[in-house]
ZAKOLVEX-155589 format. One record per residue (C-alpha): residue number from 1; residue in three letters; chain; x negated, y, z. Coordinates in steps of 0.5 Angstrom, whole numbers, plus 2048, in hexadecimal, padded with zeros to 3 digits. Each point is the difference from the previous one (the first is absolute). Layout:
- NUM,ala,A,X,Y,Z
...
end
This chain:
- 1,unk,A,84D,8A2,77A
- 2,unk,A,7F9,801,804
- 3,unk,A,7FB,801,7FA
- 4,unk,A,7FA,7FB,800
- 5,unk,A,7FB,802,804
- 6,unk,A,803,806,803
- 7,unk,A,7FE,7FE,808
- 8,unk,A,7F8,800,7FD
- 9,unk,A,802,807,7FD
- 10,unk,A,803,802,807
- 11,unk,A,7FA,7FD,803
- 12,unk,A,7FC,804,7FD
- 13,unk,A,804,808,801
- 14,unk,A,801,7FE,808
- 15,unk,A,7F9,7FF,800
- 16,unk,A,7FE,806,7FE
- 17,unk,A,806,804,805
- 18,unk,A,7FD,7FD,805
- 19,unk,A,7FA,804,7FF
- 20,unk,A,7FB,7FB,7FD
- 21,unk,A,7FB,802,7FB
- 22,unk,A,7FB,7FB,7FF
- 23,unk,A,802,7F9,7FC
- 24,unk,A,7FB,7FB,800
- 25,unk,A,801,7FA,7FB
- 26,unk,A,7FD,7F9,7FE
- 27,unk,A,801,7FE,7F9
- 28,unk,A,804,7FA,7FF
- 29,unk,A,807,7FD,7FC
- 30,unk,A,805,800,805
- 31,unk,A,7FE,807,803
- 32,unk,A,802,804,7F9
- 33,unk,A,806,802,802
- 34,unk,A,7FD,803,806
- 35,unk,A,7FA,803,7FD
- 36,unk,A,804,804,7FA
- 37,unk,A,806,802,805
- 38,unk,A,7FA,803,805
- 39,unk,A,7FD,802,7FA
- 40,unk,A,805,804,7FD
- 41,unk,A,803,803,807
- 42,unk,A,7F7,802,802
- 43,unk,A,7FC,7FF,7FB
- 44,unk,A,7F9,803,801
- 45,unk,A,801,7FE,809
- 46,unk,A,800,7F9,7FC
- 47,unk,A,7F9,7FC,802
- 48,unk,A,7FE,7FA,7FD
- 49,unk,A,7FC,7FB,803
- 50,unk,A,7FF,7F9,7FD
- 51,unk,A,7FE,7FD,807
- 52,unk,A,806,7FF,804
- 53,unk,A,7FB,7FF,807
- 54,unk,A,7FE,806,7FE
- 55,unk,A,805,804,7FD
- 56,unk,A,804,7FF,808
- 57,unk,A,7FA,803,803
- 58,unk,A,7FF,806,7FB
- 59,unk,A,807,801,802
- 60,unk,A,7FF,800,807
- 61,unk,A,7FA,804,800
- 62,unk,A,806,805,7FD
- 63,unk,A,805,7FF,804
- 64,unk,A,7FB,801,806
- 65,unk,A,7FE,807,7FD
- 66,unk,A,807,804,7FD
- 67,unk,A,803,7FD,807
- 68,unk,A,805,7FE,7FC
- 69,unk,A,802,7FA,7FC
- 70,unk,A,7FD,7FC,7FA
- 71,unk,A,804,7FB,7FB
- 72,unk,A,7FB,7FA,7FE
- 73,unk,A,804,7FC,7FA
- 74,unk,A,7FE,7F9,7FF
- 75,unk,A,802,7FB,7FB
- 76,unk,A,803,7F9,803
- 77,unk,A,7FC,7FA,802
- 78,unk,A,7F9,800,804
- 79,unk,A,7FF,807,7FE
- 80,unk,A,805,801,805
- 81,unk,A,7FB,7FC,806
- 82,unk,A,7FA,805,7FE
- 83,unk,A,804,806,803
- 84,unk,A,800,7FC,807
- 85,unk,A,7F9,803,802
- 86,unk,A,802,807,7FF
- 87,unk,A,807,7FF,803
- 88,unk,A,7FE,7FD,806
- 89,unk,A,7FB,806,801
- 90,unk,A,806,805,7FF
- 91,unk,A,805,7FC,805
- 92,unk,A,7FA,801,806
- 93,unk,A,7FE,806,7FD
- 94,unk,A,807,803,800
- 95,unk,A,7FF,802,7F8
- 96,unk,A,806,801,7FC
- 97,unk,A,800,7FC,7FA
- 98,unk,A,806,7FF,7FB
- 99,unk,A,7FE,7F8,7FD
- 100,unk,A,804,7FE,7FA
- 101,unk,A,7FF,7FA,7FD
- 102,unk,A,803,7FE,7FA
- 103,unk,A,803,7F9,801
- 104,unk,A,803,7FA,7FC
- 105,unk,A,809,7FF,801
- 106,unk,A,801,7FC,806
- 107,unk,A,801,7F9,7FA
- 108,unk,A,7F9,7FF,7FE
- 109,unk,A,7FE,800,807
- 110,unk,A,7FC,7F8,802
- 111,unk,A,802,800,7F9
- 112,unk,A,7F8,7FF,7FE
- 113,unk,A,801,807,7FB
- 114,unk,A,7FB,804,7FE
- 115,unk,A,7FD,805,807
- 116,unk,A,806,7FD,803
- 117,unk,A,7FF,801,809
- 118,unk,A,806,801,806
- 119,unk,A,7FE,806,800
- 120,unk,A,807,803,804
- 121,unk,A,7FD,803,808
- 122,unk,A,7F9,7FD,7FD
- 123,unk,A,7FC,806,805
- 124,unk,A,805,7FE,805
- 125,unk,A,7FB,800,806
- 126,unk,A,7FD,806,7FE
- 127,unk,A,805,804,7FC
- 128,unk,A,805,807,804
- 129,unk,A,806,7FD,7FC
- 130,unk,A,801,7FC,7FA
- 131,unk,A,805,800,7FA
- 132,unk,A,802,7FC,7FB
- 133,unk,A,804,803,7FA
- 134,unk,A,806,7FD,7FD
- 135,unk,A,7FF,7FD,7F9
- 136,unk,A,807,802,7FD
- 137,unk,A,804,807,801
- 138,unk,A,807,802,802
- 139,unk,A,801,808,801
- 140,unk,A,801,7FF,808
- 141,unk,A,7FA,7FB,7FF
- 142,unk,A,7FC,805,7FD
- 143,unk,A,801,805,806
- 144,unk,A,800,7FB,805
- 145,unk,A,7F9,800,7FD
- 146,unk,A,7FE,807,800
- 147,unk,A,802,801,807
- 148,unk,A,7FB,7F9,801
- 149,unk,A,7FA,804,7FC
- 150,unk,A,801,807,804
- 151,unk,A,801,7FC,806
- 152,unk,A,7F9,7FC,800
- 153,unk,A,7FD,805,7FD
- 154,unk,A,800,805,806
- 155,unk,A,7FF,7FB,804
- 156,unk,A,7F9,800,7FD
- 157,unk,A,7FF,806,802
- 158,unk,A,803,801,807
- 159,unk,A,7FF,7FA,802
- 160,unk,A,7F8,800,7FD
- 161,unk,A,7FE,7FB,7FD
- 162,unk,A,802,7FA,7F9
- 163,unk,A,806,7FF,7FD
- 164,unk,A,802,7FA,7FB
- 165,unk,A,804,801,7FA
- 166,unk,A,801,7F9,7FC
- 167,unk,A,803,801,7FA
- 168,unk,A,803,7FA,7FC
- 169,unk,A,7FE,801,7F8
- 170,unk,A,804,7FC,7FA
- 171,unk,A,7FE,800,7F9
- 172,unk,A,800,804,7FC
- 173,unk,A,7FC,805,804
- 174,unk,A,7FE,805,7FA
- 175,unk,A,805,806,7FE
- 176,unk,A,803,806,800
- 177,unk,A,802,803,808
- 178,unk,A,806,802,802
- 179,unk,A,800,808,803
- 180,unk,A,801,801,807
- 181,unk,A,807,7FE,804
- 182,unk,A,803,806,801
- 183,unk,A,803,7FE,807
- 184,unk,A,7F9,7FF,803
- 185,unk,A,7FF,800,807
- 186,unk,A,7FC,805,803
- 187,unk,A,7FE,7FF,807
- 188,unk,A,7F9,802,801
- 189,unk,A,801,805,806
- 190,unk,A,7FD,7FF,807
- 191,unk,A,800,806,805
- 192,unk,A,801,7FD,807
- 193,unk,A,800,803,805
- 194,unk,A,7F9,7FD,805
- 195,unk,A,802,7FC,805
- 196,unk,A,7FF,802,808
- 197,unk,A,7FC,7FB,802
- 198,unk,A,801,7FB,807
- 199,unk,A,800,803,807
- 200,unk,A,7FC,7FB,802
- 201,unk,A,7FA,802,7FB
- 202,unk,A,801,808,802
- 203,unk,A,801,7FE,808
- 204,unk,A,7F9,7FC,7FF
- 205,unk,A,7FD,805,7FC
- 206,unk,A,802,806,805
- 207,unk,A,7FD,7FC,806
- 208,unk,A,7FA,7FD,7FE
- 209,unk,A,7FA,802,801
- 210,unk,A,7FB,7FC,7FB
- 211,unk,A,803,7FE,7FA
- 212,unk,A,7FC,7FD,7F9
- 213,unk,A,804,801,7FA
- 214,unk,A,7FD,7FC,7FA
- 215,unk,A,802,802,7F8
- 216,unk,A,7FD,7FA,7FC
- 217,unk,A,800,800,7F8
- 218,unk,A,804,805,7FD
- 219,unk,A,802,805,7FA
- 220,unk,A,7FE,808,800
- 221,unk,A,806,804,805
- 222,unk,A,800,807,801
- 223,unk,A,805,7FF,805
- 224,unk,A,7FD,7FA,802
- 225,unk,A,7F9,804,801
- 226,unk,A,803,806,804
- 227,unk,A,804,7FC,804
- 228,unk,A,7F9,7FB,803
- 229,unk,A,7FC,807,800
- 230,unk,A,806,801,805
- 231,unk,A,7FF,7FB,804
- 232,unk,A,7F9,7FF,801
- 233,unk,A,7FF,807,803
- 234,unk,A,803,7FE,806
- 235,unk,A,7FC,7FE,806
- 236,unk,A,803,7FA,801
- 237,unk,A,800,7FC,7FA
- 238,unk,A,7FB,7FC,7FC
- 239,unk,A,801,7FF,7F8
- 240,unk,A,7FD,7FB,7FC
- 241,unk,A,801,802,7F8
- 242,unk,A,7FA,7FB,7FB
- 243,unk,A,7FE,804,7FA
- 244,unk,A,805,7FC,7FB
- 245,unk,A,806,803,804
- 246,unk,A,7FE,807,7FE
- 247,unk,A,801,804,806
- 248,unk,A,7FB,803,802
- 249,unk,A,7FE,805,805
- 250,unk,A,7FA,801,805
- 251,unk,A,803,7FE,807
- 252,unk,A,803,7F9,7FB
- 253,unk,A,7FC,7FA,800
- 254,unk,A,7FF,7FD,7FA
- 255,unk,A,7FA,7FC,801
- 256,unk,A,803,7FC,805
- 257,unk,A,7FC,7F9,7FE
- 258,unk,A,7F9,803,801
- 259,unk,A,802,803,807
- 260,unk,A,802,7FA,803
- 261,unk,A,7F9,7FC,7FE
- 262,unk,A,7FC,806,802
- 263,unk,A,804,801,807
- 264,unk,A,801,7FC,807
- 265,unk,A,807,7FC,7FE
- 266,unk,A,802,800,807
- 267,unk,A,7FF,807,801
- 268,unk,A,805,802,7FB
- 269,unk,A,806,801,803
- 270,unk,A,806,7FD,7FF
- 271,unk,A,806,805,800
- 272,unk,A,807,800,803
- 273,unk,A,804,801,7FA
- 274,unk,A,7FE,7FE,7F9
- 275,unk,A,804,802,7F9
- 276,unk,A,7FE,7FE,7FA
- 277,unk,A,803,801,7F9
- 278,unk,A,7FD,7FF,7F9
- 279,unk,A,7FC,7FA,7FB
- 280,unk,A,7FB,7FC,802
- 281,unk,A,7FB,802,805
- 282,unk,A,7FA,7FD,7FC
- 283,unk,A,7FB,7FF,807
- 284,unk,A,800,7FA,803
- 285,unk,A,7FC,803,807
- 286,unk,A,805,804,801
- 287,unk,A,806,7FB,800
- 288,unk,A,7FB,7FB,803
- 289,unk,A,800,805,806
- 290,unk,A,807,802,800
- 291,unk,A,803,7F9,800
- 292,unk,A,7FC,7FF,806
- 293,unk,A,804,805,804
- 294,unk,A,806,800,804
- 295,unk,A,803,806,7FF
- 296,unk,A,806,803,803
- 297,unk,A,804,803,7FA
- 298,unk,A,7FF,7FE,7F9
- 299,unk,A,804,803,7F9
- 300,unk,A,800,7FF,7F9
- 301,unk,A,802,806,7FC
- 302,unk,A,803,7FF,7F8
- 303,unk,A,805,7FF,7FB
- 304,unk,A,7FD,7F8,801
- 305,unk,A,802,7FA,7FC
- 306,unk,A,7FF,7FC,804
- 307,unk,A,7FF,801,808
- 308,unk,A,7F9,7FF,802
- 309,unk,A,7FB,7FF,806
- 310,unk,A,7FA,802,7FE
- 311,unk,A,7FC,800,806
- 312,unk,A,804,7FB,805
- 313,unk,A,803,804,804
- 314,unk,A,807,7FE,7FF
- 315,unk,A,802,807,7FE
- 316,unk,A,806,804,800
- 317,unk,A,802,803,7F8
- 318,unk,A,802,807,7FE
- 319,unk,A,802,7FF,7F9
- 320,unk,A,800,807,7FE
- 321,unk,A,7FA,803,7FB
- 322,unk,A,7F9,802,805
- 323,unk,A,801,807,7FC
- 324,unk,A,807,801,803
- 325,unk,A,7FE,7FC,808
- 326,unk,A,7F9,804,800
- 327,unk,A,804,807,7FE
- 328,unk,A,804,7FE,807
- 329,unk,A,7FB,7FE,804
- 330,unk,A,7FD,807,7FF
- 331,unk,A,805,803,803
- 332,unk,A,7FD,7FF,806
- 333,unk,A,7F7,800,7FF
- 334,unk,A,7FD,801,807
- 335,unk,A,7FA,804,7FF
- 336,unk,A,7FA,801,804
- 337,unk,A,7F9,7FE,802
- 338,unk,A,801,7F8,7FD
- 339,unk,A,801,7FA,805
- 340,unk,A,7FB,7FB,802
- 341,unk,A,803,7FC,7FB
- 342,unk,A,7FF,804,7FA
- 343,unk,A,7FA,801,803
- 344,unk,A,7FD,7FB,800
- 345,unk,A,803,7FE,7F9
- 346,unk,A,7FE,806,7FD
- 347,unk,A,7F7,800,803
- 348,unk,A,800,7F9,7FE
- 349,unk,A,802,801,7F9
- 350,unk,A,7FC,806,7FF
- 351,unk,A,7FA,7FC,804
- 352,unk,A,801,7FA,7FA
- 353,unk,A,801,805,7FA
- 354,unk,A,7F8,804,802
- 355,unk,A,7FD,7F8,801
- 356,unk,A,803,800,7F9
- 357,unk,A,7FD,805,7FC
- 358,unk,A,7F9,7FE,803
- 359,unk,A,800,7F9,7FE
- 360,unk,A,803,801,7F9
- 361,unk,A,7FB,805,7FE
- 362,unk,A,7FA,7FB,802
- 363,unk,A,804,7FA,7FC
- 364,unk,A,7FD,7FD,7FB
- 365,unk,A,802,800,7F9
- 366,unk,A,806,7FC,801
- 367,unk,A,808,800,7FE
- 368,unk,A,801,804,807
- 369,unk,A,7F9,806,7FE
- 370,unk,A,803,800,7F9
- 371,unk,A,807,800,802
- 372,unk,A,7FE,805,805
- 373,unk,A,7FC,805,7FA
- 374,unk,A,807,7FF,7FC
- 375,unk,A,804,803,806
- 376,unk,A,7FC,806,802
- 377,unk,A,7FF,802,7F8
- 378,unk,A,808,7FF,7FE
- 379,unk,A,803,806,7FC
- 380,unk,A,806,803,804
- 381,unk,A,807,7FF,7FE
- 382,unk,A,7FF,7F9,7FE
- 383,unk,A,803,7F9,802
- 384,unk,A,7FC,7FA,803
- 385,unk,A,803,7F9,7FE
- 386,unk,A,7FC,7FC,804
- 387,unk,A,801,7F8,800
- 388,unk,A,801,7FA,805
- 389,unk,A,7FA,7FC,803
- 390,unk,A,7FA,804,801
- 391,unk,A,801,807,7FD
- 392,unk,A,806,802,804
- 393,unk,A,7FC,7FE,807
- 394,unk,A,7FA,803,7FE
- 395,unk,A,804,806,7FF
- 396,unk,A,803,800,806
- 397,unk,A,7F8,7FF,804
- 398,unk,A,7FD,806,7FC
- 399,unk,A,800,808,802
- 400,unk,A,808,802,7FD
- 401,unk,A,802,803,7FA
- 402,unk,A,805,805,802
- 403,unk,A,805,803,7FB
- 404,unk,A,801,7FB,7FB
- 405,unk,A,805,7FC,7FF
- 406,unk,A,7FF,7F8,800
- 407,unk,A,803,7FA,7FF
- 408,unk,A,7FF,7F9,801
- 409,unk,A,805,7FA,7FE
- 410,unk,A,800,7FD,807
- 411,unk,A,807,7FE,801
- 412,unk,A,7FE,7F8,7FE
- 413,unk,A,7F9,803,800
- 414,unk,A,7FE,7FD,7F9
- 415,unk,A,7FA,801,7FB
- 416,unk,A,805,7FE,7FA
- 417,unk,A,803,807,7FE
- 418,unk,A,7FB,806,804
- 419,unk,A,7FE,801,7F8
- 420,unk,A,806,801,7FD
- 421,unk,A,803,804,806
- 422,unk,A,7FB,805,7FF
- 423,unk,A,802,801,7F8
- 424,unk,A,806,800,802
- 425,unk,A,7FE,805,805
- 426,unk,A,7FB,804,7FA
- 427,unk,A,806,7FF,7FC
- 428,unk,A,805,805,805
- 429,unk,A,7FB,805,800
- 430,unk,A,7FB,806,7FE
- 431,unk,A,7FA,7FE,806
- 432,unk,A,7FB,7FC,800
- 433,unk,A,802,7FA,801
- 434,unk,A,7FA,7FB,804
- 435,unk,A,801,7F9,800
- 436,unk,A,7FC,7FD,805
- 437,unk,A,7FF,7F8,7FF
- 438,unk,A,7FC,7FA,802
- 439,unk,A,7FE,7FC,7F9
- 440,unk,A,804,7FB,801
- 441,unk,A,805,804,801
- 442,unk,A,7FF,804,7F9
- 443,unk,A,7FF,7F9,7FC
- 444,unk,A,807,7FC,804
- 445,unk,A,804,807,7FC
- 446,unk,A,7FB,802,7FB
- 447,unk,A,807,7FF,7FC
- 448,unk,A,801,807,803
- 449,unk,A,7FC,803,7FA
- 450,unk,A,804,7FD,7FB
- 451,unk,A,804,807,800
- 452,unk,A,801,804,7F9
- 453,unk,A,801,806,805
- 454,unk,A,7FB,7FE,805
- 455,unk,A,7FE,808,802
- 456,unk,A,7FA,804,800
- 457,unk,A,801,802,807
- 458,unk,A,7FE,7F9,803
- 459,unk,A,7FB,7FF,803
- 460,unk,A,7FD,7F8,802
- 461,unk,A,7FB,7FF,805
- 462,unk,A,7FE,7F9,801
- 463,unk,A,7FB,7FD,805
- 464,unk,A,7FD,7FA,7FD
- 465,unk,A,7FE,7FB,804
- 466,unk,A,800,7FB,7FC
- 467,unk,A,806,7FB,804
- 468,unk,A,805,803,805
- 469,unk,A,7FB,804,806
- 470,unk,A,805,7FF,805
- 471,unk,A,800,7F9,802
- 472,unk,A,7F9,801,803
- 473,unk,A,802,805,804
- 474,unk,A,806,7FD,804
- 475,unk,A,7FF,7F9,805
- 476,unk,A,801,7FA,7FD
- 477,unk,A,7FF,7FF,7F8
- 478,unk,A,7F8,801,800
- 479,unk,A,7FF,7FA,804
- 480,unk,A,803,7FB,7FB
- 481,unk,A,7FD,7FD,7FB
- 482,unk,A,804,801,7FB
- 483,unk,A,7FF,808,801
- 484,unk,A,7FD,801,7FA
- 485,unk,A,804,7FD,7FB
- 486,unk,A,807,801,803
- 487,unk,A,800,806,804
- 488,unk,A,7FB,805,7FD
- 489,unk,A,801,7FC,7F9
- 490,unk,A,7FA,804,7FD
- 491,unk,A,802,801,7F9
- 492,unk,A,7FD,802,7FA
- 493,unk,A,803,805,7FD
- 494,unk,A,7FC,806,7FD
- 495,unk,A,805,807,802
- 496,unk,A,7FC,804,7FA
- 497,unk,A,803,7FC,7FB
- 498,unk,A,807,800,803
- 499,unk,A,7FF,808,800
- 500,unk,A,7FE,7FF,7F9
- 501,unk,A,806,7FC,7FE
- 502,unk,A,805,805,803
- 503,unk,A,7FC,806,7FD
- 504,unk,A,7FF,802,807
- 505,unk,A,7FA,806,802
- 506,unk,A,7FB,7FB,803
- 507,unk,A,7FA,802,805
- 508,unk,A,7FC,7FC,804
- 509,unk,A,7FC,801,808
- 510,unk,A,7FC,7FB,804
- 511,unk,A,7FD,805,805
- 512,unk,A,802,807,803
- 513,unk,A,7FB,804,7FA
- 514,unk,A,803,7FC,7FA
- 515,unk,A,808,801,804
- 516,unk,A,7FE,808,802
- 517,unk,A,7FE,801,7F8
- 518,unk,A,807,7FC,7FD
- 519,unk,A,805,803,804
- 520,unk,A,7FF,807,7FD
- 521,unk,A,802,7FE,7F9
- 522,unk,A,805,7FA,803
- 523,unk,A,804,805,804
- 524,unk,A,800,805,7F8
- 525,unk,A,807,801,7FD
- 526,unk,A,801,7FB,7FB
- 527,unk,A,805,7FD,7FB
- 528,unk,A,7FE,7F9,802
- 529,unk,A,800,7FC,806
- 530,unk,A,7FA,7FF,804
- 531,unk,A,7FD,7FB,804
- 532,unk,A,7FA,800,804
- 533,unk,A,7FD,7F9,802
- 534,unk,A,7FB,801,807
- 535,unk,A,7FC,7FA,800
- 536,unk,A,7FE,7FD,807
- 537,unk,A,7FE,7FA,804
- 538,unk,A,805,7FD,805
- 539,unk,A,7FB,7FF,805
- 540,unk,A,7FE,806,801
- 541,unk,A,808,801,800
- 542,unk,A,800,7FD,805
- 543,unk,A,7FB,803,804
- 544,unk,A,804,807,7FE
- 545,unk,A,806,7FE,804
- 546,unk,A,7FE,7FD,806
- 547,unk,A,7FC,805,801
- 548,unk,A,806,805,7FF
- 549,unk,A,804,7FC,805
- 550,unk,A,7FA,801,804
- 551,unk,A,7FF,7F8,801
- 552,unk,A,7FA,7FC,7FF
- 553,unk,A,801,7FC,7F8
- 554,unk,A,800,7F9,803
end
């Protein structure tokens, strides 16, 4: 006979042969089966965060530093609605996370019970694979089950990307748990050999004579950054790599955006072949000016979820990791004096980047001059977690940081969860972690503070506006007359006594002198986080970023 709650206890260890480490758990009733089995089996890699919105991020922010999975446990109900942000998040980022949430027996649905929803394929549109675990057990049902669990698992981890574990709870739900079955499945091991890639792609690889690859948004890869750097030394080929795919190197274009406004579109060749692999691509000149373009041969490269066409070229697809199908391209670098069309790409980059520099050292103090000081004075070997809206876009029209990593949540691109990624981040490290927020983005997950661990290596920057700056600098919204209320939507929350409420290291900048004298002692070792709130004034803001793009504000 099945010991009660012996799939939970077995949940737990195949979780752990998985080779999962951090647990992240939302406290609740019908989740306590879970939280004492994980707890037993992981202990002290077990987090608890009161925020379920939150609690999915932080673990997102783990998952997308370790590059392996993270279990997020929630109890049933809407608590199980408030992980959707962050898994949204990771299916388009390709983050592996583990979600379990505990659920009520299949008879007390639309039965009007107490924290009682469908929850059965509830992510279903953005989910790797969802599984719903049996409420009673036989012994075949049981390793019918453990199969299912090891099965889903290393999905989330080839595949990349959320999995869904729904697990179906009676009363009693406190008790003694059983050991582990002797019998568990044990199938964690993937040493595929990598696939060739098509003949196609290699024939038009081989003779083409202008090629532009683009690696979007993407997780730090030695493999990955020696294979690019391969590729970007031949003569005939151009890659476009921005700061959050964190690839870099000098013949890299990792500024794309402000290359674009400070060039001649029309003089930038098209290529013959294009390739691109990777996340999101956050310049939106960049895919303007592609989309534009007729161009002869076009792929896409990755272990994909979906197939995707990014910049309308009807492209064909190598489902195989950009590591595996750059290390083949490789084998044949053309190398030489550059082509025209390497040529004309790489001046006109350089060109941009010298206007840049000269136009950011006379900005006035604004999100951009003081973004920029930030920049030119990060210690080494830290991480940047920069959030959506206008950090991320400035980021990308100032003078480069080169060596550090940098992450950003644009797989959906929203402002939710950029907090709670970066504890999630300082969390899985001993580097200094730089979250870098606009103010709404701050208070809409100021939750993120609520956090019994929230660690000393935390850093928090936030540029405060008062309302959301980036609606004044893109067309459209300022011209409304509901601009103020609704898309700015000032607000009148003071940063210093939220620091104070979380016990957070608090200092304060309005101007270059007062923000050179505060960042010595923000950037200190401390046991605490610390938040530096930079005061600025949207219009002149505004002015900052038209003159980055070289534009009249207007």
């Amino acid at each position: 006979m099945i010991q009660r709650h012996q799939h939970i206890t077995d949940l737990s260890v195949l979780c752990k042969e998985a080779g999962i480490e951090q647990i992240i758990i939302s406290p609740g009733s019908r989740n306590a089966p879970l939280t004492n089995a994980f707890f037993a089996t992981f202990g002290k890699g077990c987090h608890s965060i009161v925020d379920e919105r939150s609690a999915a991020y932080v673990g997102l922010g783990m998952a997308r530093n370790l590059q392996k999975p993270v279990v997020i446990i929630s109890t049933s109900g809407t608590a199980v609605l408030n992980y959707s942000p962050a898994i949204a998040e990771a299916y388009y980022q390709r983050i592996p996370l583990v979600v379990i949430t505990a659920d009520r027996p299949s008879k007390w649905i639309d039965q009007q019970d107490n924290q009682t929803i469908r929850q059965q394929e509830v992510y279903r549109n953005f989910i790797v694979k969802s599984l719903s675990l049996p409420e009673e057990y036989t012994a075949e049902t049981l390793q019918q089950t453990h199969r299912d669990i090891t099965e889903i698992i290393e999905l989330a981890k080839t595949m990349g990307g959320p999995v869904h574990i729904n697990v179906p709870l009676d009363e009693p739900l406190y008790g003694e748990f059983p050991a582990p079955s002797e019998t568990l499945v044990n199938a964690f091991e993937n040493s595929e050999e990598p696939m060739p890639i098509p003949a196609e792609l290699k024939e038009q690889w081989n003779n083409a004579e202008s090629i532009l690859l683009i690696h979007g948004q993407d997780f730090p890869n030695k493999k990955l950054q020696q294979a690019i750097n391969a590729l970007a030394s031949d003569k005939r080929v151009v890659v476009v790599a921005e700061n959050i795919s964190n690839l870099s190197g000098e013949s890299i274009i990792d500024q794309p955006e402000l290359m674009i406004w400070h060039s001649d579109k029309e003089n930038l060749p098209a290529p013959e072949l294009l390739i691109y692999a990777g996340g999101q691509v956050v310049s939106k000149q960049l895919k303007v000016l592609i989309r534009k373009w007729k161009i002869k041969n076009t792929w896409r490269v990755g272990v994909d979820l979906f197939e995707m066409d990014t910049f309308t070229q009807q492209n064909k697809f190598a489902k195989i990791s950009a590591a595996d199908v750059y290390a083949q391209l490789a084998e044949n670098i053309q190398t030489g004096a550059s082509s025209e069309f390497k040529q004309t790409w790489q001046n006109s980059y350089k060109n941009a980047c010298e206007e840049a520099v000269k136009i950011s050292s006379g900005l006035s103090f604004s999100d951009p001059a003081a973004l920029q000081i930030l920049l030119n004075h990060l210690p080494e070997e830290t991480i940047l977690e920069l959030g959506n809206s206008s950090v991320i876009r400035y980021s990308q029209l100032l003078p480069g940081v080169k060596n550090h990593i940098q992450y950003a949540n644009r797989g959906v691109s929203g402002i939710d969860g950029c907090l709670s990624s970066a504890v999630g981040t300082a969390l899985t490290t001993k580097q200094t972690t730089f979250a870098i927020l606009g103010d709404l983005s701050f208070v809409y997950d100021s939750n993120a503070l609520w956090n019994r661990e929230l660690p000393g290596n935390l850093k928090i920057v936030v540029f405060n506006n008062e309302g959301g700056g980036l609606f004044g600098l893109i067309p459209g919204p300022s011209s409304q007359a509901a601009f103020n209320d609704f898309f700015v939507a000032h607000h009148p929350v003071e940063l210093q006594k939220l620091a104070e409420a979380f016990h957070l290291n608090y200092f304060c900048a309005d101007d270059p002198e007062s923000l050179s004298k505060q960042l010595k002692p923000f950037f200190e070792n401390s046991e605490r986080p610390a938040l530096l709130e930079i005061k600025t004034d949207q219009n002149i803001n505004k002015e900052a970023f038209f003159r980055l793009i070289g534009k009249n504000n207007s």
